[in-house]
C-alpha positions, -999 to 999 in steps of 0.1 A, spaced: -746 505 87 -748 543 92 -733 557 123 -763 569 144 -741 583 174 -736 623 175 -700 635 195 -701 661 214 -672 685 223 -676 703 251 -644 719 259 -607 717 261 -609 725 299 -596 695 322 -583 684 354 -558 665 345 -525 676 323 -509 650 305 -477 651 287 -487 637 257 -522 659 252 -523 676 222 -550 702 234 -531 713 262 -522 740 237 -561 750 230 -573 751 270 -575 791 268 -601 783 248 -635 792 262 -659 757 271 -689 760 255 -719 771 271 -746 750 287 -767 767 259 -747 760 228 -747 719 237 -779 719 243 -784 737 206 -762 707 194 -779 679 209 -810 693 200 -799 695 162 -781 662 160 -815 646 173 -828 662 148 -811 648 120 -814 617 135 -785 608 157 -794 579 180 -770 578 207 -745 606 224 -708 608 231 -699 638 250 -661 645 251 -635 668 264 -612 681 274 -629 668 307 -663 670 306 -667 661 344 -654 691 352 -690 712 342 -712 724 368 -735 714 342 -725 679 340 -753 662 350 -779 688 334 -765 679 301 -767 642 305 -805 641 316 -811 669 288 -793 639 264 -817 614 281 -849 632 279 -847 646 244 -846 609 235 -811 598 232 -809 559 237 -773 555 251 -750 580 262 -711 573 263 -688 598 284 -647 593 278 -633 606 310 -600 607 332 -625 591 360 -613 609 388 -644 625 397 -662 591 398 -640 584 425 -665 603 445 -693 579 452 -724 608 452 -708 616 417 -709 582 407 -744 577 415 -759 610 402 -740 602 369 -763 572 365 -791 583 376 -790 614 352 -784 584 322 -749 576 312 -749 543 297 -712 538 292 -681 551 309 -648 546 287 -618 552 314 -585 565 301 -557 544 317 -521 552 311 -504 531 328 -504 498 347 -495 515 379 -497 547 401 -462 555 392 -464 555 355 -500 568 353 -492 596 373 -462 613 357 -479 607 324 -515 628 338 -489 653 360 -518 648 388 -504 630 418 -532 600 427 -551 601 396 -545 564 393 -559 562 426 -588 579 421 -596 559 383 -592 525 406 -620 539 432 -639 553 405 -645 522 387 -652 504 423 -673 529 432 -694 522 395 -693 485 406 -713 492 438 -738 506 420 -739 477 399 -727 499 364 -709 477 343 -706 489 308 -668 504 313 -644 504 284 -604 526 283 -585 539 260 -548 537 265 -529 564 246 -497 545 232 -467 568 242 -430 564 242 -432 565 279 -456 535 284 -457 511 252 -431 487 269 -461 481 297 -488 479 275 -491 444 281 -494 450 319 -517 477 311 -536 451 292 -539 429 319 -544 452 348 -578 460 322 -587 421 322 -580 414 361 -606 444 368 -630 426 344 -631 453 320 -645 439 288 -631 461 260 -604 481 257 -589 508 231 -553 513 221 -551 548 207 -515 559 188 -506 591 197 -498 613 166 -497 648 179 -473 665 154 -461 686 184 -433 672 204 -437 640 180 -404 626 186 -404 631 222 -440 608 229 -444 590 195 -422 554 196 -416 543 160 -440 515 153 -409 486 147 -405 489 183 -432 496 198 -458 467 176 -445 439 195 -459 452 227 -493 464 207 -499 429 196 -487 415 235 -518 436 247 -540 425 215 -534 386 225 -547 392 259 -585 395 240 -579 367 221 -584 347 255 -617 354 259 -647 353 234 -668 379 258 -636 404 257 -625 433 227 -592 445 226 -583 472 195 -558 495 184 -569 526 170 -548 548 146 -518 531 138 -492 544 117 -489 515 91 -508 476 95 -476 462 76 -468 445 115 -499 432 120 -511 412 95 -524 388 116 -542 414 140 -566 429 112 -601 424 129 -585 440 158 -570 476 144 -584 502 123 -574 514 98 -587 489 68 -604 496 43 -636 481 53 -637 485 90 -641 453 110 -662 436 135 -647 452 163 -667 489 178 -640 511 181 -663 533 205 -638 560 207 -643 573 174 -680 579 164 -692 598 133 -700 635 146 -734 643 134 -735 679 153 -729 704 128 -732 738 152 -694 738 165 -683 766 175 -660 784 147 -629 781 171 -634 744 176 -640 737 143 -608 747 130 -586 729 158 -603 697 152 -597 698 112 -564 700 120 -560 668 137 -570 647 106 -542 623 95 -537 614 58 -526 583 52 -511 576 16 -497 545 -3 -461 548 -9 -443 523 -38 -437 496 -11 -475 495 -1 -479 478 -38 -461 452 -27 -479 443 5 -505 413 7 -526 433 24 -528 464 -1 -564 464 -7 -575 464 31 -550 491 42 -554 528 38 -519 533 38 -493 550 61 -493 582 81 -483 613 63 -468 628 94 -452 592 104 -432 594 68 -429 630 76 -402 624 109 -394 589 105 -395 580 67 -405 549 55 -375 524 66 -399 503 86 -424 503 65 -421 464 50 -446 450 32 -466 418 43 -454 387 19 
C-alpha cells in the first residue's frame, strides 16, 4: 500500500536539549515560516497526501502551533500526528486547544523510566514531570491515541525494559524503539548491539502480552539477534505488520534548501557483508549499518543458523 502521510519539518528549534540529539548542531538554523508550511501542506495535499506528521525540532514551541494544525485540518487532512517532548501538554489550556485545533495522535518521547534518567538525558530539570502530566492532562480530555518513541542510548538501554513497562502501566498502546546512529559523538551514546539486544528484546516481550498492544524497534544496526523478533523491527526487506508511525514517507517536496541538505545526510546505508550470506534470514534483511561497521566492525555481526 502507498504511504499517503506527508512529514512536515518545521524547525530544528526546541525546548528541550538532549545529549544524544543529532540536530542540536543545526538549531541556528532559521524555523520555517508560518508561510512556507503552509506552501507545503498545501502542495503535499495536492499530490495527494492523506494524513500529516508535523515534526521538529519541537514543534510546540510555534506561536503558530495551533494555526498550523487547524490549517492541516481544514485543507482536508484526515489525521494529523505530532512527535513532541510533551512538556507543553502539561499545560491543560494547551492540551485542550491542541485537540480542538485537530491533532489526532500525540507520539511522546520518553527517555527514561524515571525523572532521574529522563532528565539528564533532555538536560531540562522536570521534563519527566511535565510528559507524566501531559499525558494525564490528554486523559482528561478523553484523548487517547498516544504512542513514544524511546531513543536507545548507551545511557538508558539497561532500563529499557522499565521504560517498557512504565509505557504499558500508563496504558499506552504502542510504543517505538528508535537506535540512535548519529555519527557524531557515536561511541559516546551508541551501545554496540551484542549488549545492548538483550534489553531490546526484554522491552519487545512486554507487547507480546497483549494482543491490543505494539511494541517495535526501529533502525537497528543488524537483525542477526533477533531472529525471532522480525514482525516487530524494521528493517526487512518487506516491511511487516507492525506501523512504525515514526517514520512516514515525506510527500512535501518544497523544503527549504538548508533543510534539505541536513536531512540527506542522515540516511544510513545498510550493506551485506560475506557473513550476511550465511544468515537464515538473508533474504528479509537489508543488511548492516555502514556507519556501525564503520566504528565497530563486524565482530558481532553472527549469522542466524
Amino acid at each position: 500500500m502507498q504511504d499517503k502521510t506527508a512529514k512536515f519539518l518545521t524547525g530544528y528549534s526546541c525546548n528541550n536539549y538532549c545529549r544524544f540529539c543529532g540536530d542540536r548542531a543545526y538549531r541556528g538554523i532559521p524555523v520555517k515560516t508560518t508561510q512556507e508550511i503552509m506552501r507545503e501542506i498545501k502542495e503535499a495535499k495536492k499530490a495527494g497526501a492523506v494524513d500529516a506528521f508535523f515534526a521538529g525540532g519541537e514543534v510546540t514551541i510555534r506561536p503558530d502551533f495551533f494555526y498550523l494544525l487547524k490549517f492541516a485540518k481544514n485543507i482536508g487532512f484526515q489525521n494529523i500526528t505530532l512527535t513532541t517532548n510533551g512538556r507543553f501538554f502539561s499545560y491543560e489550556d494547551f492540551t485542550r486547544r491542541a485537540i480542538e485545533a485537530g491533532i489526532s495522535r500525540i507520539i511522546f518521547t520518553i527517555n527514561g523510566h524515571n525523572a532521574k534518567l529522563h532528565d539528564y538525558l533532555s538536560q531540562v530539570e522536570g521534563s519527566f514531570k511535565h510528559l507524566k502530566e501531559g499525558i494525564a492532562n490528554l486523559r482528561k480530555f478523553g484523548f487517547d491515541n498516544i504512542g513514544t518513541n524511546t531513543v536507545i542510548v548507551k545511557q538508558n538501554y539497561k532500563y529499557l525494559y522499565d521504560i517498557g513497562k512504565l509505557i504499558y502501566r500508563v496504558g499506552i498502546k504502542t510504543a517505538c524503539l528508535i537506535y540512535v546512529s548519529s555519527p557524531r559523538d557515536f561511541y559516546k551514546y551508541t551501545p554496540r548491539i551484542s549488549t545492548a539486544a538483550y534489553y531490546i528484546r526484554k522491552f519487545l516481550d512486554i507487547g507480546r502480552l497483549d494482543d491490543e498492544v505494539s511494541y517495535a524497534a526501529l533502525n537497528v544496526p543488524c537483525l542477526c539477534y533477533f531472529g525471532d523478533y522480525l514482525k516487530q523491527i524494521s528493517g526487512t526487506i518487506e516491511e511487516n505488520e507492525y506501523s512504525f508511525e515514526s517514520t512516514p514517507r515525506l510527500i512535501s517536496k518544497n523544503k527549504i534548501e538548508q533543510y534539505e541538505n541536513i536531512e540527506s545526510k542522515k540516511i544510513i546505508n545498510r550493506i551485506k557483508i560475506r557473513k550476511c550470506l550465511f544468515c537464515k534470514i538473508a533474504d528479509k534483511c537489508k543488511g548492516v549499518w555502514d556507519i556501525y561497521l564503520k566504528y565497530y566492525g563486524d565482530r558481532e555481526i553472527k549469522p542466524i543458523k
